[in-house]
N, C-alpha and C positions, 0 to 999 in steps of 0.2 A: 504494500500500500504506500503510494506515495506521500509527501510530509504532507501537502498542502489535504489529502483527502483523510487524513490521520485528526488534522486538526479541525476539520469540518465533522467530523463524527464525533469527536470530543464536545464539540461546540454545540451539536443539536444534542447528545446525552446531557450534558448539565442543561441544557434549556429544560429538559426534559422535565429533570428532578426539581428544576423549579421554577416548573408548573405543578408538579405533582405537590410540593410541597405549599405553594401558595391558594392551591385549592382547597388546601387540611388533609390531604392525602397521606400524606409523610409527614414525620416532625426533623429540625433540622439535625436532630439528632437520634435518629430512628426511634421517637417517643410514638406510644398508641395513636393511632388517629380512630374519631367516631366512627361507627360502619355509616352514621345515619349524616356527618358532614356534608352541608353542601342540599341535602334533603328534603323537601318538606313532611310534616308531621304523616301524612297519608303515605307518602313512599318512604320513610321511616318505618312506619308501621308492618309495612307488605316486606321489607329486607329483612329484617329481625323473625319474621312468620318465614323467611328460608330454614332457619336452623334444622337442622335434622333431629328426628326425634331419637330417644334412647332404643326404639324396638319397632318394628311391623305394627301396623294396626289388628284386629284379631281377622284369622282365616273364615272367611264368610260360607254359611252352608258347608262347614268341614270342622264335624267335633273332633278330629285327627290331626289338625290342622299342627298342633305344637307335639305330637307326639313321636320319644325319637325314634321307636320303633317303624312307626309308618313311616320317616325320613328313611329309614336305614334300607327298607324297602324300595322307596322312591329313586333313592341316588342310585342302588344299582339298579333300577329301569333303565333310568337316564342314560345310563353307560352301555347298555345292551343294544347290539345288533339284531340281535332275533328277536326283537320286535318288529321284524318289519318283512315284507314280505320274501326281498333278495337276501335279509338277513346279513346285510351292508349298512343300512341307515340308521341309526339312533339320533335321540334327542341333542345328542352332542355331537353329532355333523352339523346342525347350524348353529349351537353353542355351546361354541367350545372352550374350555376353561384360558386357554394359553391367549386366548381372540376374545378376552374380557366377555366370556359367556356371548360372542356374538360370530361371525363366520368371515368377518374382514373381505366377504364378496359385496358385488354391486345387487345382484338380486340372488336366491339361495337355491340352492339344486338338492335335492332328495333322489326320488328314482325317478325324478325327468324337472325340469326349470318352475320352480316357484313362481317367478314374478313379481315379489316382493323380499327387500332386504330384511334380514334378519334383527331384529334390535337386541338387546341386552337382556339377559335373564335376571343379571343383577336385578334388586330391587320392584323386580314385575309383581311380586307379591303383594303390593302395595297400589296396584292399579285397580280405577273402577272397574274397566274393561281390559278388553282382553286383544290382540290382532291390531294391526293396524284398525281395522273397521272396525271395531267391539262387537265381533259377533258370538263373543264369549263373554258372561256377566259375572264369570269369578276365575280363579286360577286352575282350580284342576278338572272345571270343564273345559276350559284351552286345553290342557293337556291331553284331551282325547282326541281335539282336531287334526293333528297332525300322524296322529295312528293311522287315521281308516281315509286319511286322504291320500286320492292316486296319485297325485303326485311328491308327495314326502316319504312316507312309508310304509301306504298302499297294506295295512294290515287288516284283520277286520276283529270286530270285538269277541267273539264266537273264538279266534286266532290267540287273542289275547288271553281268552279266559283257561287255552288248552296252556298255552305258556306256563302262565302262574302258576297253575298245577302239576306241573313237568317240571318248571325249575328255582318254580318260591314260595310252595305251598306254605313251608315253617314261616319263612317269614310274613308271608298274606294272612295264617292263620291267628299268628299272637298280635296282630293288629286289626284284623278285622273279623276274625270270627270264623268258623269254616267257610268252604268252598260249596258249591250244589254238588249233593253227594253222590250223583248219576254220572259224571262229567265225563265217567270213562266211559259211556253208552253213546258211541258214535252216532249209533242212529236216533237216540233223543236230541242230542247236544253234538249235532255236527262239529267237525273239524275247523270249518270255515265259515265266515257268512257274516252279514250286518243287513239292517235293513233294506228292502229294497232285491236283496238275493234269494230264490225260493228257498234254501237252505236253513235260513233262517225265520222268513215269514211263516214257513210250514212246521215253528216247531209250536207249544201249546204255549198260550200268553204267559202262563204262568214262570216257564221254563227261558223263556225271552226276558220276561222281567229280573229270573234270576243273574242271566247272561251281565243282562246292561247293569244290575248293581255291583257287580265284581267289575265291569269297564268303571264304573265312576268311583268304586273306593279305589283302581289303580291311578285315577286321575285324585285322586285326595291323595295319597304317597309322593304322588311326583311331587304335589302343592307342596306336603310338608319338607321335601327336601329342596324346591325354591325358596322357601320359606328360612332357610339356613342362606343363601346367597344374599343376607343381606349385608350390604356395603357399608360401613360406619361412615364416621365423620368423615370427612375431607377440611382442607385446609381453611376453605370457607368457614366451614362450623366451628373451629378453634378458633376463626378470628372473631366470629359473632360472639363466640365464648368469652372473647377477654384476651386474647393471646396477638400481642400487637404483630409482631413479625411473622407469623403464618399464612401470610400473604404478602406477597411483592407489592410494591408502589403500586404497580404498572396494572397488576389485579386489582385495588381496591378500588383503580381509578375507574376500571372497568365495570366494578360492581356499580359506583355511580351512573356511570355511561349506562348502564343496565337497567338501574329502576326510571331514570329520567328519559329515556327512550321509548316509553314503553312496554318493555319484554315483558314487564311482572303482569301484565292483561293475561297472560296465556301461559307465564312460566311461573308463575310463584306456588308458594305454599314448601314445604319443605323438600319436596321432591322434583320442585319447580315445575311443575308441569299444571295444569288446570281438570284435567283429567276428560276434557272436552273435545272435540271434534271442528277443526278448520279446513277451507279451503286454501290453499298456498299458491296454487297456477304453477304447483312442481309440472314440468314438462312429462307427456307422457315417456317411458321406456322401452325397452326393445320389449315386454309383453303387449303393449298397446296400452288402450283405455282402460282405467279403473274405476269403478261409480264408487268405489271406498265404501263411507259409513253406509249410503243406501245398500248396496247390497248385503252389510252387516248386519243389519238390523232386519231385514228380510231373511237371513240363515238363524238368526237368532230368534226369530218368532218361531221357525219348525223344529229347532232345537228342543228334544227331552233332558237335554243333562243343561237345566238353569235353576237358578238359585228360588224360582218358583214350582219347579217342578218334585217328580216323586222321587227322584234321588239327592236330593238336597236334605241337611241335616238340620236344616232352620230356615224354613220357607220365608220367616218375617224380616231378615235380610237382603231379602228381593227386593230391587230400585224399579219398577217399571221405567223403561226407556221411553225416553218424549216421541213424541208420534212425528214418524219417519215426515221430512220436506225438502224441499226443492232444495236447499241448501244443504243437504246430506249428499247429493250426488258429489264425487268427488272432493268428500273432505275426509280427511287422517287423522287419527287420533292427536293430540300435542305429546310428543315423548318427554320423558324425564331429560333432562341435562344431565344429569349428576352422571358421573363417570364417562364421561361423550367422547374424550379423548383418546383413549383405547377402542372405541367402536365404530370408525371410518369404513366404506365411506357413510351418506348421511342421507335422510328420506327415506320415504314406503319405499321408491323404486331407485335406492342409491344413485341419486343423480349426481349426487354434491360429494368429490372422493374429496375435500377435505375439507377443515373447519372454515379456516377462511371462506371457499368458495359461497358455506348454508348461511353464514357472514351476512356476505353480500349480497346477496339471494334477499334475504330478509330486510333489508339495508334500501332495497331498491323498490323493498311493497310487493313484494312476490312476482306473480306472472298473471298471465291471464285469468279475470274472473277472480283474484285473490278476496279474499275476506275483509270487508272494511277492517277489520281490527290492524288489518297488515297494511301500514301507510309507510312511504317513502321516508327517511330520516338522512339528514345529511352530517354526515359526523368528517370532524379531521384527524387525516391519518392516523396520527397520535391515540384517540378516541378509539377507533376500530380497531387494532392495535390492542391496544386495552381492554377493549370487549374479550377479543379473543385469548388474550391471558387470564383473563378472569375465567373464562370459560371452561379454559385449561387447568382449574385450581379447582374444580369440582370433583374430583378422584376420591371418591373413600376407599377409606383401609377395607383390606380385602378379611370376608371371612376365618380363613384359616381350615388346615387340614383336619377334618377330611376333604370336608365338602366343598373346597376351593376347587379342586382337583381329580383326573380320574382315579377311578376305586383302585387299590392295590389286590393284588390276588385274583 
């Protein structure tokens, strides 16, 4: 580097540090600064509602939910192959511990092209919904979706139920009670089948009911072992804590950049997320068009495994979903931030391979048809900049072994 461009970068770093420092970001002596500096009372308010909470909210529709036998259960599902139909795909081909519980593709492949990227297991425990679309109203009804669909892991629950019985009856049985005691009676309790297949429509309702409640307490297992993937504090939460130096300048400046822009509309709350449904004007992907939440909410009305239905363990924590509107066609869930930087790239159909680019995306008021909430915002460099390290400071501490990791043995 030449003198003259040495001393030009010198020049714009101390400019740097004081602005940071004359906006109350930094002290001049790296003393605390307020999270809520520079804030008014209302985005004061909404920054301090980031902190993360001590635990998970409680598992909805899953008296299982905190138990670690049905965890111990669930993680090794997650790690299993033979759930699936080529007995190639498990839960952790699209999240994978080493890829921050997520698959580092642009859209995810199973036994043939998703269409949608895969997001973070991290912390999903803690969503209203479920899928980019919500067309799952708790956790370990998602969990079933990706069994008996052809294109992930094409199993069927009839499949699953001969599994559990083959290779985890002990552990199905100390968490959830026997199994239906016919199971080895091929011609009651076919081999194969889910709704929709004569195999399984032709067996007696009773024996179908028994089927689909062994499917939904294997989807309460899986819950209580996402339900271990929770991600602790990040650096943010120590700073809201009191802990002045656990965030850079350049992050705090961005948390301001952050509440005074807008984001907290759609990001806040400890998980930052609203837990709600937007349109963005993400460009479609190499699958084509998406109508997102409308079709959600349409698989979620034929759905039997909902928090209203006859395999739910507490039907009075059913939310009825607002009645499906024009504004649902092509709108996506709002994700969590927290941990974002381990999960590139970014959108339903990973349009954005990196932070910066979902940045400016956002920065610009979306795309087509976006959501009034998404309005154009004109920040300097320095600011955007800032955003993004801040954004980058969201990482919690990871669980810890076992559940961090695949099973040993």
């Amino acid at each position: 580097m030449s003198m003259q461009r040495r001393r030009t970068s010198v020049r714009r770093t101390t400019l740097h540090a004081l602005a940071l420092w004359a906006a109350g970001l930094v002290g001049l002596a790296g003393c605390k600064a307020d999270p809520c500096d520079g804030l008014d009372a209302a985005q004061c308010e909404q920054v301090r509602a980031l902190a993360m909470p001590a635990s998970l909210p409680p598992a909805r529709g899953n008296t299982h939910g905190d138990d670690l036998g049905a965890a111990e259960l669930g993680f090794r599902i997650f790690f299993d192959s033979r759930f699936s139909s080529n007995q190639e795909v498990r839960c952790a081909t699209c999240h994978a511990p080493e890829n921050g519980f997520a698959d580092g593709k642009v859209t995810s492949t199973g036994l043939g092209p998703v269409g949608r990227n895969s997001p973070t297991a991290f912390n999903a425990a803690a969503d209203p919904w479920m899928m980019w679309d919500g067309r799952a109203d708790s956790v370990w009804s998602q969990a079933l979706l990706p069994l008996e669909s052809p294109v992930e892991m094409g199993f069927t629950r009839l499949d699953l139920a001969h599994r559990i019985d083959t290779s985890y009856r002990a552990l199905y049985v100390a968490a959830f009670g026997p199994l239906p005691g016919a199971l080895g009676d091929t011609q009651r309790f076919p081999l194969s089948g889910k709704p929709g297949d004569p195999a399984f429509d032709g067996m007696s309702p009773e024996d179908r009911d028994a089927v689909n409640r062994v499917a939904a307490n294997v989807g309460k297992a899986i819950e209580a072992y996402q339900r271990k993937l929770f991600a602790g504090a990040s650096p943010l939460d120590e700073f809201l804590g009191g802990k002045s130096d656990a965030m850079s300048g350049g992050a705090r400046q961005g948390l301001a950049v952050f509440a005074k822009s807008g984001c907290l509309a759609c990001h806040g709350g400890p998980y930052l997320s609203d837990g709600g449904f937007h349109r963005l004007g993400v460009p479609d992907g190499a699958a084509g068009p998406d109508r997102g939440r409308a079709a959600g909410l349409e698989a979620l009305a034929r759905s039997e495994f909902t928090l209203a239905g006859p395999y739910s363990d507490d039907p009075s924590a059913f939310q009825p979903p607002p009645a499906p509107t024009a504004a649902d066609e092509g709108a996506f869930k709002t994700p969590s931030l927290r941990n974002l930087a381990r999960t590139a790239p970014y959108g339903h159909n990973g349009s954005f391979a990196t932070l910066e680019e979902v940045v400016d995306f956002h920065l610009q008021g979306g795309g087509s048809g976006a959501d009034p909430l998404l309005q154009p915002r004109a920040l300097s460099s320095w600011d955007r900049d800032a955003l993004v390290e801040f954004l980058r400071s969201l990482q919690g501490a990871d669980p810890g072994r076992p559940w961090d990791y695949w099973p040993e043995g």
